[in-house]
C-alpha positions as CSV (number, residue, x, y, z in Angstrom):
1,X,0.0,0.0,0.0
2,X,1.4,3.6,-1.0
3,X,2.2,6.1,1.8
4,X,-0.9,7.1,4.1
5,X,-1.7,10.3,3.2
6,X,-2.4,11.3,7.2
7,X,-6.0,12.2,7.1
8,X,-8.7,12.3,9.9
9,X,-12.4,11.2,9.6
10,X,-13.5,14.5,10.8
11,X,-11.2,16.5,8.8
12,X,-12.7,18.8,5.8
13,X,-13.1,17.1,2.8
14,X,-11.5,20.3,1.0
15,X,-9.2,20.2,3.6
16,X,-8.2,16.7,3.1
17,X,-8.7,16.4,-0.9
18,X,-5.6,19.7,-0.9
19,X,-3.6,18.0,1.3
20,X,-4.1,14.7,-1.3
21,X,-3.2,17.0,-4.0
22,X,0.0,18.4,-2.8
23,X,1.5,15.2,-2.0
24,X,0.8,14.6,-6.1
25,X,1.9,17.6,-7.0
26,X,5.3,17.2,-5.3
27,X,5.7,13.8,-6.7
28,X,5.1,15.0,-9.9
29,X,7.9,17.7,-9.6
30,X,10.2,15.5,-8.5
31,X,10.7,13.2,-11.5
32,X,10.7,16.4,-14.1
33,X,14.7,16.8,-14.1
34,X,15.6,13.0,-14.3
35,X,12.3,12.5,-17.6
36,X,14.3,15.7,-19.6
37,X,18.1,14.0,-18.5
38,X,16.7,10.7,-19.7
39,X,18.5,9.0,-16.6
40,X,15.9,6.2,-16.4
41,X,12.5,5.5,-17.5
42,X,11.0,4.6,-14.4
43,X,11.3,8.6,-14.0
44,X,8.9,9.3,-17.1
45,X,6.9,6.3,-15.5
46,X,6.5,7.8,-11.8
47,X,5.6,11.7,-13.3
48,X,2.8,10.0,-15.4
49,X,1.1,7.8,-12.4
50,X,1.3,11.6,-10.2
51,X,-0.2,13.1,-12.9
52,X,-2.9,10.1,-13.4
53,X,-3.5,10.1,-9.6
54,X,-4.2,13.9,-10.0
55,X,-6.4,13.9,-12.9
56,X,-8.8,11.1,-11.2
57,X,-8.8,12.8,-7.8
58,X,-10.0,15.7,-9.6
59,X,-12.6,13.8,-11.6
60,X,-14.0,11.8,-8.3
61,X,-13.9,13.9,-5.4
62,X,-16.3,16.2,-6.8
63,X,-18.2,18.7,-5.0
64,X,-15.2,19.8,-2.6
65,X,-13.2,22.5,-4.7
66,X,-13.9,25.3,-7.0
67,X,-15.3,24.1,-10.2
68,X,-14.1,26.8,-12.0
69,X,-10.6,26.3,-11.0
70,X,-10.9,22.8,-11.6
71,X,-12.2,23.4,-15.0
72,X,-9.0,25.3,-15.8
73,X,-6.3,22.8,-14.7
74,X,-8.4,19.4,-15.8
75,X,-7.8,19.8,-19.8
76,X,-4.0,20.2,-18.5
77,X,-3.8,17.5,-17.1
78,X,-5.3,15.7,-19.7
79,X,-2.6,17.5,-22.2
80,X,0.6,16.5,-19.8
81,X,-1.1,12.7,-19.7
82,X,-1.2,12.9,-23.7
83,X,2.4,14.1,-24.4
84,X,4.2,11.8,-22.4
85,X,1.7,8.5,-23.4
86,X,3.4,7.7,-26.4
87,X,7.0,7.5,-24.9
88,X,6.3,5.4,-21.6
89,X,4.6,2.6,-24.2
90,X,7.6,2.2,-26.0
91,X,10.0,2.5,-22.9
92,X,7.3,-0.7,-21.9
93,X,7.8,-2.4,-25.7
94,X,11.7,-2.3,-25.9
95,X,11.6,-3.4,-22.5
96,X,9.4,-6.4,-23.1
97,X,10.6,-6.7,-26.4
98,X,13.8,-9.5,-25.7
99,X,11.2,-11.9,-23.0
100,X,9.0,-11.7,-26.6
101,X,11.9,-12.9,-28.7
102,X,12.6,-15.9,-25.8
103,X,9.2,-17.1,-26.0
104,X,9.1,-17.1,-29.3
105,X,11.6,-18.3,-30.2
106,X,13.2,-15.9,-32.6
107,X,16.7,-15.1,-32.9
108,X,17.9,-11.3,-31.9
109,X,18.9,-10.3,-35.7
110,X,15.6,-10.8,-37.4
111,X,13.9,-8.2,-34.8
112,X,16.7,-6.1,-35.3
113,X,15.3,-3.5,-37.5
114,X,12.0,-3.6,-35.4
115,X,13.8,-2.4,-32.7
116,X,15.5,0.1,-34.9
117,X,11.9,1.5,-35.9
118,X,11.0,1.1,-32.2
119,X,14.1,3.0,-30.4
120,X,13.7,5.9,-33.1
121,X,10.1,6.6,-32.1
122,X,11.1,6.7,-28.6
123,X,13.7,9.0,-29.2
124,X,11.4,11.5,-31.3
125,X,8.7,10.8,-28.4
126,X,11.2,11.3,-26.0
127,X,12.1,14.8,-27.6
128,X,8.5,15.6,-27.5
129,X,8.0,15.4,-23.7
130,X,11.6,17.4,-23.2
131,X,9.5,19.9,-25.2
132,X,6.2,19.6,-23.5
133,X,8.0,20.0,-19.5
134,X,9.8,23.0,-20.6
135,X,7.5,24.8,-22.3
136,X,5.5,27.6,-21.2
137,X,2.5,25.9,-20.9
138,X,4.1,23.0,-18.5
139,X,5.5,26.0,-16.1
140,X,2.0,27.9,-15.9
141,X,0.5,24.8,-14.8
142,X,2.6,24.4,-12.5
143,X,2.8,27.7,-11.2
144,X,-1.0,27.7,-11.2
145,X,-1.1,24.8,-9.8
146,X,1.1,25.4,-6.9
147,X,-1.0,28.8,-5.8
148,X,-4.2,26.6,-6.0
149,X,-2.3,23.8,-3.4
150,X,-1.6,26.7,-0.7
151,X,-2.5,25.6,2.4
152,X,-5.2,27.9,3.7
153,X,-7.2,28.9,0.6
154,X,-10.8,26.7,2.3
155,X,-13.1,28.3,3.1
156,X,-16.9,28.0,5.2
157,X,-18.8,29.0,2.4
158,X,-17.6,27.4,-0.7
159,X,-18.9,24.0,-3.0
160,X,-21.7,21.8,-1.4
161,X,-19.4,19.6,0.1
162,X,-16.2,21.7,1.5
163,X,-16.7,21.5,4.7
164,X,-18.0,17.9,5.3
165,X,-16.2,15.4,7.1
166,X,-14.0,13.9,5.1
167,X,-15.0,10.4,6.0
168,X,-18.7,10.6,4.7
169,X,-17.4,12.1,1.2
170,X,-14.9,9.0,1.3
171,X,-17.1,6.7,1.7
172,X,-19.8,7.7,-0.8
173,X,-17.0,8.0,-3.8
174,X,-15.6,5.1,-3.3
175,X,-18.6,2.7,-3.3
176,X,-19.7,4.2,-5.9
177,X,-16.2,3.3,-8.0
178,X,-17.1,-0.1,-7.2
179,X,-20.5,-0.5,-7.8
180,X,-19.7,1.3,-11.4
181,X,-16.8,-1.2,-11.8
182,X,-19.1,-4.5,-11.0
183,X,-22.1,-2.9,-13.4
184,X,-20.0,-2.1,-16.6
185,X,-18.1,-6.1,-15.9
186,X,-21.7,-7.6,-15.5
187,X,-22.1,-10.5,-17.2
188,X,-18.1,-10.8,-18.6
189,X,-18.0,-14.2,-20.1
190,X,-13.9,-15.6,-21.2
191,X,-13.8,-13.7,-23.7
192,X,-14.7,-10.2,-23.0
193,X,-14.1,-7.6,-25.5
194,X,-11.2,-5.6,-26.0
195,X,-13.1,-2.3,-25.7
196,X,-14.9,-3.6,-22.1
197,X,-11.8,-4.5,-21.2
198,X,-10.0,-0.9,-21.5
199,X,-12.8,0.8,-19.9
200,X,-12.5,-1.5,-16.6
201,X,-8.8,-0.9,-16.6
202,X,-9.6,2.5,-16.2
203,X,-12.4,2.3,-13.4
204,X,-10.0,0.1,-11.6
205,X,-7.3,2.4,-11.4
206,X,-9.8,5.6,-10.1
207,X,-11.4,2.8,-7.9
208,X,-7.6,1.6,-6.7
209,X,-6.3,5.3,-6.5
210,X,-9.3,6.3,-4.1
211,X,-8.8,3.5,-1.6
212,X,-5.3,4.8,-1.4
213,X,-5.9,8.3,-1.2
214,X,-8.3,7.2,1.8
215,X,-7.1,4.1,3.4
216,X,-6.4,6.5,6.6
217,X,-10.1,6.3,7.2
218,X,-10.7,2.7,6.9
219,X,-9.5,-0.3,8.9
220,X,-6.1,-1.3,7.9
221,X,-6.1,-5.3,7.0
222,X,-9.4,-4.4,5.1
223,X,-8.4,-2.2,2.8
224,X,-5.2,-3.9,2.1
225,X,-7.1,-6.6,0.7
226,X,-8.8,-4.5,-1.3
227,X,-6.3,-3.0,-3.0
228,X,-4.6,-6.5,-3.3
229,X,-7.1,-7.5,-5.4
230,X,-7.7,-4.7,-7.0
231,X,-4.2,-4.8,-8.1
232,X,-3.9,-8.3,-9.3
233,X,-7.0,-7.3,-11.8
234,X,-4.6,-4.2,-12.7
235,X,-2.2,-6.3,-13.8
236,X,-4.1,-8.5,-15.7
237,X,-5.7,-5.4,-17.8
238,X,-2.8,-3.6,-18.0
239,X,-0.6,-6.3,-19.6
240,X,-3.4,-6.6,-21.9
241,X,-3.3,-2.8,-22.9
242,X,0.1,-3.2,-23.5
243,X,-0.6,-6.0,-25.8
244,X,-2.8,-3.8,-27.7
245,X,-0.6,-0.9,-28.3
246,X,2.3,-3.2,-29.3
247,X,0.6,-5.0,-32.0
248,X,0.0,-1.2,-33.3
249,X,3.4,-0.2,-33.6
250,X,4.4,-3.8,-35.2
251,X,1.6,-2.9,-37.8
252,X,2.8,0.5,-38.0
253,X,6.5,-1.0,-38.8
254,X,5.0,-3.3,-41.2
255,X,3.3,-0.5,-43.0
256,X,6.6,0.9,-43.5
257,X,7.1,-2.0,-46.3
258,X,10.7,-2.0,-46.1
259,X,11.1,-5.2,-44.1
260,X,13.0,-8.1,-45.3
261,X,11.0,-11.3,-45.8
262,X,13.0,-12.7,-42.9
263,X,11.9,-9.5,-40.5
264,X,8.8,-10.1,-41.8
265,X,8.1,-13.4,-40.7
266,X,10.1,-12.8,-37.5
267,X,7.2,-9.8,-36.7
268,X,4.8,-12.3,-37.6
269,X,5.8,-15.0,-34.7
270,X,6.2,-12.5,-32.8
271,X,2.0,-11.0,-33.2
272,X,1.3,-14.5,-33.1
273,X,2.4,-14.7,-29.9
274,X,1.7,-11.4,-28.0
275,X,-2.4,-12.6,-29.3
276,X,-1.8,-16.0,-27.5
277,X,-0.7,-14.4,-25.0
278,X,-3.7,-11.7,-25.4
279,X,-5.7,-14.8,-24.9
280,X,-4.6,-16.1,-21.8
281,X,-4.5,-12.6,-20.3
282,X,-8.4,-12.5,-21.1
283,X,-9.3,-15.8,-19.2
284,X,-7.3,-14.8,-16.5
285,X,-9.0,-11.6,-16.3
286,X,-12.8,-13.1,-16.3
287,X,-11.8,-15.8,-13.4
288,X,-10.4,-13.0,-11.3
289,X,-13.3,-10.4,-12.1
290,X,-15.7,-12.6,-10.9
291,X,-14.5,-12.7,-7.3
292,X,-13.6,-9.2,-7.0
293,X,-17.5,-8.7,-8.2
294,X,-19.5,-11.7,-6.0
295,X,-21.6,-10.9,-3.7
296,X,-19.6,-11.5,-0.8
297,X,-17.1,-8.7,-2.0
298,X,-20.0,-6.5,-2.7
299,X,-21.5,-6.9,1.0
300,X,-17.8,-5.9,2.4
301,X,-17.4,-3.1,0.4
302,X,-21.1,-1.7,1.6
303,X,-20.7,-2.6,5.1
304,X,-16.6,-0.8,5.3
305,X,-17.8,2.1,3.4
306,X,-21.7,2.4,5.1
307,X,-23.0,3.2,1.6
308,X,-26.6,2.6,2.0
């Protein structure tokens, strides 16, 4: 489980959802310098999930801070999330690319102009983010950003649910991530679309971020568990999204039509496989959905969260 974020049922849920934000915020800063020097990609990698944490805070603790603030940093977000996309998924192709070649049993020369084609995107992507953090726009968000954050700027009067304790907003948001997640997997046979499959991954990573952002609140060992299990579905659908986006950019490279017959055969193992493996990831997924959506998980989530 991430770092508690040190918050107290009775605090104010503007209060607490700030002090959430911050943390983000300073997490985000800190990996700026080592994404532009290229050091390692885990940096790229770390700004992005600050960045994701902070765009789905934003989007589910609603009713606590200044729409019309929140209005103005949301799409910028957004815009920092889509510049530095690209970049992290090939970091995640080259990376996976050599366990791809084992177990499939291709020698290293025949991918070798794939990973040509792959490392120069990368680089032109990688460009394109150096540009992005060191632009104007990137330092007005921040700076923006940063005045919003200051401690002190609640207020008594303010959006509907400011000043409430911070435990009954909480509680509310977060059943409500679940009960969304469990409708939109309803009925997920072993073979659930790809489409179905990209939307959960995305409800399971606002309803994983706001156990974390909350797990102060809750008892301990139970949300633990959660998140566990939460994260083992995460893993499943996020190894199938990379799946996806890699047999993109080995059809891009084919579309290229300037691979030898040998490359071309060697690209074609190596789809072959990533859709096996595509395959597997899907069964996996259904068995493990189906106990994170019984009913027994459904009657624990209710009765730790006192949704009604």
């Amino acid at each position: 489980m991430k770092q508690p974020y040190d918050l107290a049922p009775d605090d104010r849920a503007d209060e607490s959802t700030r002090k959430i934000l911050r943390r983000l915020f300073g997490a985000l800063l800190s990996n700026v310098d080592g994404v532009v020097e290229d050091a390692d990609t885990e940096f790229l990698h770390d700004l992005r999930v600050a960045n994701r944490r902070t765009r789905s805070a934003l989007s589910q603790i609603k009713g606590v801070l200044p729409t019309p603030d929140l209005e103005t940093f949301q799409p910028e977000f957004k815009w920092l999330g889509g510049v530095t996309g690209p970049c992290r998924d090939l970091d995640v192709f080259l990376t996976d690319l050599n366990t791809s070649r084992q177990q499939s049993g291709i020698d290293n020369t025949s991918l070798g102009p794939l990973e040509d084609f792959l490392s120069g995107n990368r680089r032109n992507e990688h460009g394109m983010v150096c540009a992005a953090l060191q632009s104007e726009r990137f330092l007005r968000l921040v700076q923006g950003w940063g005045r919003f954050l200051e401690p002190g700027g609640e207020k008594d009067a303010g959006p509907p649910l400011a000043s409430s304790p911070i435990i009954q907003v909480a509680g509310a948001r977060i059943f409500e991530a679940y009960r969304r997640m469990r409708k939109r997997g309803a009925g997920i046979d072993v073979d659930p679309p790809a489409a179905l499959l990209h939307r959960l991954r995305i409800d399971g990573k606002k309803l994983r971020y706001l156990l974390e952002f909350f797990s102060d609140l809750y008892p301990r060992p139970t949300v633990t568990r959660f998140i566990r299990e939460l994260k083992q579905l995460q893993d499943i659908l996020g190894d199938f999204n990379d799946t996806q986006v890699q047999l993109g950019f080995i059809n891009d490279f084919k579309d290229l039509g300037n691979a030898s017959a040998e490359t071309l055969a060697a690209t074609h193992l190596l789809a072959s496989s990533i859709t096996e493996r595509q395959r597997q990831l899907r069964s996996e997924f259904s068995e493990r959905f189906e106990l994170f959506a019984s009913e027994a998980s459904r009657t624990l989530y209710r009765e730790t969260f006192k949704a009604t």
